[in-house]
N, C-alpha and C positions, 0 to 999 in steps of 0.2 A: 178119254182121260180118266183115270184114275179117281177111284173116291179119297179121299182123304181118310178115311177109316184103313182103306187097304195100304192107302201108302207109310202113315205115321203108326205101325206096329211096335216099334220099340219103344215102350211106357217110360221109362227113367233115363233116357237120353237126352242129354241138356246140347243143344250144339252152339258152334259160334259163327259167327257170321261167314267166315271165312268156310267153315263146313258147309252152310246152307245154299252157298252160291257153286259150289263143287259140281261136276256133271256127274258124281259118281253117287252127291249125296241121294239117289233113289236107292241106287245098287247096295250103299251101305248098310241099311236095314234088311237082316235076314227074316225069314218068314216065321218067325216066333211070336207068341201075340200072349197077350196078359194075361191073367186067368181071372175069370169072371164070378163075381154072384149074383145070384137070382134077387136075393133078400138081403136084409143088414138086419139084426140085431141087437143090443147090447149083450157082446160075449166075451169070454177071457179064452187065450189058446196058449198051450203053452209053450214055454219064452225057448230064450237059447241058455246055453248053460252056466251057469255062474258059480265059480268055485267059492267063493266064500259070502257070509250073510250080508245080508241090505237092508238100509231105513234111508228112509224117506227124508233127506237133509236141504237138496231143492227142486224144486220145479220150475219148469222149463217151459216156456208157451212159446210156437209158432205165433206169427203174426196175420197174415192174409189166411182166409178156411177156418183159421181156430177162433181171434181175437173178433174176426170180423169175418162175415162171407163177401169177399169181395170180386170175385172172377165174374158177375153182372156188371159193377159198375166200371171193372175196368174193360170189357166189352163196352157198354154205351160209351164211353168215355173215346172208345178208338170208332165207333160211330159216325159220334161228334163230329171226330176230327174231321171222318172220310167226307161227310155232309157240309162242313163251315171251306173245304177247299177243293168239293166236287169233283173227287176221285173217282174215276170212271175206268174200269178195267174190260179189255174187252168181252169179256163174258156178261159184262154186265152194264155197257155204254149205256142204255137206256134212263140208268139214275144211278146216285152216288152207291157205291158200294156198302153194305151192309152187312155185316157178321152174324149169322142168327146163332142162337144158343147152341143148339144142338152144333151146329159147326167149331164153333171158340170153344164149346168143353173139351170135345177133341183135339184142337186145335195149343190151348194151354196147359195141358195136361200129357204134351207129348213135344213140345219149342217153348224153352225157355227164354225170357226176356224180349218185349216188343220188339225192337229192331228186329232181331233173328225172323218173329214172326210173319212183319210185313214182308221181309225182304224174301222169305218161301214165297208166303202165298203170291207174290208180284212176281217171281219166277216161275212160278207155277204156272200162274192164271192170265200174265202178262201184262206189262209194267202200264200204269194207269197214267189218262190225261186229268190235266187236275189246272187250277188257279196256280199252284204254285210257278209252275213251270210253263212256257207257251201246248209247249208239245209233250206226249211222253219220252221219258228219258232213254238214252241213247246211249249212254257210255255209264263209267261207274263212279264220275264225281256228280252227274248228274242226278245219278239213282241215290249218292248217297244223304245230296242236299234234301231232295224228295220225304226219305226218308225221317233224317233227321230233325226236318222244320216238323213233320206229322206226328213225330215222338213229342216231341217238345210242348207244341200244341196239345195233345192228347195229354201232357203229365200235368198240364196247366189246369184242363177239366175235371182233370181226375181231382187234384185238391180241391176243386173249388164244391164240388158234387161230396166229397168228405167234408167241407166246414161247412156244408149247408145246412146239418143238423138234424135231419132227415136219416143217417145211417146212424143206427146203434149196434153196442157190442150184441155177440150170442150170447144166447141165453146162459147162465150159471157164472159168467168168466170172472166177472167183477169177485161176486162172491168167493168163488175158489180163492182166487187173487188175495183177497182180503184175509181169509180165513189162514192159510199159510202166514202172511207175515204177521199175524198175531199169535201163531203158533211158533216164531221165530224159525222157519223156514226160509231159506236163501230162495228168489223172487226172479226171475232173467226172462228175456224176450230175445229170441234167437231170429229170425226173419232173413230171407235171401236176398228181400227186394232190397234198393236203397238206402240210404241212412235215411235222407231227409225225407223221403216218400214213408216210411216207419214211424219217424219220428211227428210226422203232421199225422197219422193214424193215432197213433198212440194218446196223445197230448189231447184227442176232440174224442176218444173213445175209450180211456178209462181212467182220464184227466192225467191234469199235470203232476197232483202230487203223487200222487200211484205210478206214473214214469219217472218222475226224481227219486222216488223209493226202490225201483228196483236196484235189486244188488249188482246186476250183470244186463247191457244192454248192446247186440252184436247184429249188427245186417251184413249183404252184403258185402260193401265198401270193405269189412271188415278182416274178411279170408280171399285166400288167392282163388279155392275153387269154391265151387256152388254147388250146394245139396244134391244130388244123396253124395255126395262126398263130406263124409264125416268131422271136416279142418273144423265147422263153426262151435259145433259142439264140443268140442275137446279141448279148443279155446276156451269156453265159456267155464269147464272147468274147473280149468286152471284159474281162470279167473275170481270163478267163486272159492276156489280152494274146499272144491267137496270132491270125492272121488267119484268116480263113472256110475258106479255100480249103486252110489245112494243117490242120482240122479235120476228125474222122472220127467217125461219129455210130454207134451202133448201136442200131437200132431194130425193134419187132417189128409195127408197122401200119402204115396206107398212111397215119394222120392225121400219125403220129409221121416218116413219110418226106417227106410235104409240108412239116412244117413245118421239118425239114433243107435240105430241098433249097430253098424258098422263101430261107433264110438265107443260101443260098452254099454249102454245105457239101455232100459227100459224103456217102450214108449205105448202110450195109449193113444187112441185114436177117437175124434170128434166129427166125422165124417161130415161131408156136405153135399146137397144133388150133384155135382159136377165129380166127385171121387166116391159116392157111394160102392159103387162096381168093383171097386178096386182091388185088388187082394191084398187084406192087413193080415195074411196070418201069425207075420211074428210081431204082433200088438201082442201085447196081455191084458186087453181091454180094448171094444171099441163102443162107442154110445153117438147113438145122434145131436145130441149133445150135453153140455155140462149141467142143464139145470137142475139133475136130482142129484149130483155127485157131490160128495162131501169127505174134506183131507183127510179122514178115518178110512174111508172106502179106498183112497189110491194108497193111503198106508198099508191099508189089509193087500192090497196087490202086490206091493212090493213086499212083502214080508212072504206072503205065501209063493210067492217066486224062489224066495235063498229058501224058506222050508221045503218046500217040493226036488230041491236036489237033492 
């Protein structure tokens, strides 16, 4: 069997469930693979082209990678689940199944959204006995109850391990956050995941009134498609009523950098271990993270972007 590095080659591929359970979903990945780095460090490269000049009117934050590094606890979190209902796959009948790091960075960074997730690896690896069910599942309402109770379960840990108090934001956010809207800078949180899985982040990690203050707030729920496809961004907008081009994104993947830069927009990058590798080269910035960065510093980016054309 195949490693999962050689089979999930294509990096910005989001698929749906109906894809993942395909027999052809191996075949459809062609043999192209990411482009790698050795090292990261805070650099600028320069942008795509932008016909006319830019200022810095909003700022635009991801939510999971930027606001918070959360791809650990949403690992433990599906853990949990496989351990509270003794999910046993045959590969691994001996004890509950367990995702280790190095697998789920791969793993999230190339199958968007849980369900999609399990439902590969359980096709994969082969559909597991658990508490839920007597036996493993057989047919596909079987697989999909399986499925579904483990989601559901697993979204329940996940808040409960976010209101525990224990996770705080990355370093600098708050501050950036702050310093914008006392600069009168338009404020927005674009995020893929959920509304209500966003909105319970948001509320216990950079408070309530910092989430009632933003100007623009879109998961999700929100758009028909899902990152890198450019729809949330170009909403958000609209929404704020700034144009693309004085818009400044902060992002920590290369899905979440396509679909900035597909919109028009500028975007910097905050990396995290799970997307350090990644190639940002149409960032015009990337930093491990925000704690020395200051709204003069992404102003000077954006300004010496329209100058350098």
């Amino acid at each position: 069997m195949a490693s999962i590095s050689t089979m999930l080659v294509r990096p910005n591929l989001i698929l749906s469930s109906s894809d993942l359970v395909s027999p052809s979903f191996h075949r459809s990945f062609p043999p192209t693979a990411i482009r790698f780095r050795t090292s990261r460090k805070s650099t600028t490269h320069k942008p795509f082209s932008l016909s006319v000049s830019a200022s810095l009117q909003a700022l635009i934050f991801d939510c999971d990678g930027v606001i918070l590094e959360s791809e650990h606890l949403h690992r433990q979190a599906y853990n949990d689940a496989f351990a509270h209902f003794d999910v046993r796959c045959p590969n691994s009948a001996s004890q509950p199944l367990n995702w280790s790091i190095e697998f789920y960075d791969e793993l999230q960074n190339r199958i968007g959204g849980g369900k999609p997730k399990m439902r590969w690896y359980f096709k994969e690896f082969g559909w597991p006995s658990s508490t839920i069910l007597e036996k493993a599942p057989e047919d596909d309402e079987e697989r999909a109850k399986l499925i579904d109770v483990l989601q559901d379960w697993k979204t329940e840990r996940y808040k409960e391990i976010i209101k525990s108090g224990t996770v705080k934001p990355r370093p600098g956010v708050l501050s950036l956050m702050d310093e914008a809207k006392s600069a009168g800078r338009k404020l927005a949180v674009c995020s893929a995941a959920t509304k209500s899985s966003v909105i319970l982040c948001l509320e216990n990690l950079i408070g309530i009134d910092r989430f009632q203050n933003l100007d623009c707030f879109l998961a999700g729920d929100d758009v028909k498609e899902k990152k890198p496809d450019p729809s949330i961004y170009i909403v958000a907008s609209k929404k704020l009523g700034v144009s693309e081009k004085d818009c400044l994104v902060v992002e920590d993947s290369v899905i979440g950098l396509q679909a900035a830069t597909k919109a028009g927009m500028q975007c910097v990058i905050t990396y995290t271990a799970s997307t350090a590798d990644q190639d940002f080269k149409e960032a015009i910035a990337t930093y491990p993270d925000l704690s020395d960065i200051r709204l003069k510093d992404l102003d000077s980016l954006l300004q010496n972007v329209a100058t350098a054309r």
